[in-house]
N, C-alpha and C positions, 0 to 999 in steps of 0.2 A: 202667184207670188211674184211680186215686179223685183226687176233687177237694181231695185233704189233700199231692197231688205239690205238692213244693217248686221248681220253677221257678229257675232261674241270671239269670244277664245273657240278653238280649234283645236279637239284634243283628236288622237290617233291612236289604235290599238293594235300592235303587231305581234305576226305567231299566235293568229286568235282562231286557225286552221291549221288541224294535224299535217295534211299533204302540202299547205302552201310551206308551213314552217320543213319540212323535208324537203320538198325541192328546193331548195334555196341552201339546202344541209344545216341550219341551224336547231337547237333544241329544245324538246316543247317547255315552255314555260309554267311555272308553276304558278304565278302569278298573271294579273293583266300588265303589259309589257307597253309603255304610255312612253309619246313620243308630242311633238304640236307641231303644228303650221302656223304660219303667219295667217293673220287676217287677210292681207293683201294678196294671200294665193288664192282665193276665193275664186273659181269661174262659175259664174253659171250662164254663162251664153250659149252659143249652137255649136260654137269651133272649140279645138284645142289646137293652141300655138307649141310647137314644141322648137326648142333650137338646133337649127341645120348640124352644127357641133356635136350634138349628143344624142345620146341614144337609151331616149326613153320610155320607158315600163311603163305599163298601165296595170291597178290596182281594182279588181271592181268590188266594193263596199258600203254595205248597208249603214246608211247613215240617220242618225239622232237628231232631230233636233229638241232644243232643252226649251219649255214653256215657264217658267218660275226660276224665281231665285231661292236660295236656300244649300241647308247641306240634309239629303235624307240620310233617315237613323235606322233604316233595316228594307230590307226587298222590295214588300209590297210600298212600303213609303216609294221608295227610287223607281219605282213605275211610274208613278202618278208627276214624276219628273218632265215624261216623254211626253210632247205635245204633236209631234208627227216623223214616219218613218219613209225615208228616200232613200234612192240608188245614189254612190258617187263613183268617182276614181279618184284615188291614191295616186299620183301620177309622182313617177322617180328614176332618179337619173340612176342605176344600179352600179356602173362603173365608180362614180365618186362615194355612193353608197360602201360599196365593197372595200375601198380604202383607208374610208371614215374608220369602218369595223374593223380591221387589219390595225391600224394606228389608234383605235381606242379611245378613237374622238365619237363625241354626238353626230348623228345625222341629220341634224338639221339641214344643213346646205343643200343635199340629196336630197330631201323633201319637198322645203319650201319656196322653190324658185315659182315665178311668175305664171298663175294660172294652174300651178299643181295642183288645189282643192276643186277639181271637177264635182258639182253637185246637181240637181237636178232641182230645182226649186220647187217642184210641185209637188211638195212634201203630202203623204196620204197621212189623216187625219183620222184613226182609228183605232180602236181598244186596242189592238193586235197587229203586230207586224206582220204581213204575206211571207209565206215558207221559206218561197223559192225566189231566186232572183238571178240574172244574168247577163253576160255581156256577150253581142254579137261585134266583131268586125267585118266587114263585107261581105255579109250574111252570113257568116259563119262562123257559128260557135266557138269562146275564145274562152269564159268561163261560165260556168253556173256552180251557184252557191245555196245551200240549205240551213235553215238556223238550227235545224239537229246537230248540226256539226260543228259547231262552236266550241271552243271550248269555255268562255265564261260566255254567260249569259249577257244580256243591255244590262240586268239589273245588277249582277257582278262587278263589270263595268262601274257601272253610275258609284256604285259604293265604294270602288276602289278610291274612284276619284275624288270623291267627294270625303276621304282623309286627308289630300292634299290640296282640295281646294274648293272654295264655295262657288256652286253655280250662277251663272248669269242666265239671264232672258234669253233667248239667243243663242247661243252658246252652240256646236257642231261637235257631234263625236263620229270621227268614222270606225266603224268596231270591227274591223279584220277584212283579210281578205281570203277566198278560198283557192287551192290551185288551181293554173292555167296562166299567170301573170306573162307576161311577152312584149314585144319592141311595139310600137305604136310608128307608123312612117307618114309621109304628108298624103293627100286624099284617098285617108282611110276614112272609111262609113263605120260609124260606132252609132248602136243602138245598144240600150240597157236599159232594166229598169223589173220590179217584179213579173213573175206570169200571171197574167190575165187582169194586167193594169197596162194602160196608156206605156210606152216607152217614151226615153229621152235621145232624142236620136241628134247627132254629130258630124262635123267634118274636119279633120285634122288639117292643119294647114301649117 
């Protein structure tokens, strides 16, 4: 997939992991907990730039991408939405994060600064999502993630959203994250991506 793909809306699913939402002390959700990115946070190159100023979180999440437009009307319909399933990061500033929440404003800001939508373009193309998925930092395990452990399903997701909005071609969902979330510094080695597929491998700068 070249880096001239055009990208839709950018939905986000947070507290979509029992232990991510704990660590973080927040409460599980009864609902899917939908948040966006800008278009323009979009990476999918080999680096993450993060700014010297802050002090950046990495998010590792299995991501959507949406093949049709439309709004599905029950489960198995909102399958047949997903046209391929890849690795990203969430990538977020947690200190402004943490303030936004304190003052009861949106996160936005914390989210969607430049290059926050780390994704991995080489979206797999398959009936079925791979289980298991993970992120290393120089070489060492930072998270791994299980779709057992979700708490809504993609297709939960798809339907939640698809009350408040019709889908695009295109279109990015990143659907949680599981714990282990941490600071991200300049030439760190990030690799990520399911087990026993190709990884997407990184250098922070």
């Amino acid at each position: 997939m070249s880096e001239n793909l055009k990208f839709e809306n950018i939905y986000c699913v947070g507290r979509n992991f029992v232990g991510h939402a704990k660590e973080l002390g927040n409460n599980i959700p009864t609902s899917p907990l939908i948040f966006q990115k800008s278009n323009s946070a979009v990476n999918i190159k080999e680096t993450i730039e993060i700014p010297s100023h802050k002090i950046i979180e990495h998010e590792l999440e299995v991501v959507l991408l949406i093949g049709k437009e439309g709004v599905p009307k029950n489960h198995e319909e909102a399958n047949t939405y997903i046209s391929g399933f890849s690795t990203g990061l969430d990538l977020t500033d947690r200190h402004l994060q943490t303030e936004l929440k304190k003052k009861g404003m949106p996160w936005f800001a914390s989210k969607t600064f430049k290059g926050s939508a780390v994704i991995d373009a080489n979206f797999i193309h398959e009936y079925e999502c791979p289980q298991e998925f993970y992120l290393m930092v120089n070489q060492k395990i930072r998270q791994e993630g299980n779709l057992k452990d979700m708490i809504f399903s993609f297709e939960d997701i798809i339907l939640h959203l698809s009350k408040i909005v019709d889908f695009k071609k295109g279109d990015i969902i990143f659907t949680g994250t599981p714990e282990g979330v941490g600071a991200l510094e300049r030439g760190d080695q990030i690799e990520m991506g399911f087990n026993n597929y190709p990884p997407k491998k990184l250098v922070v700068i």
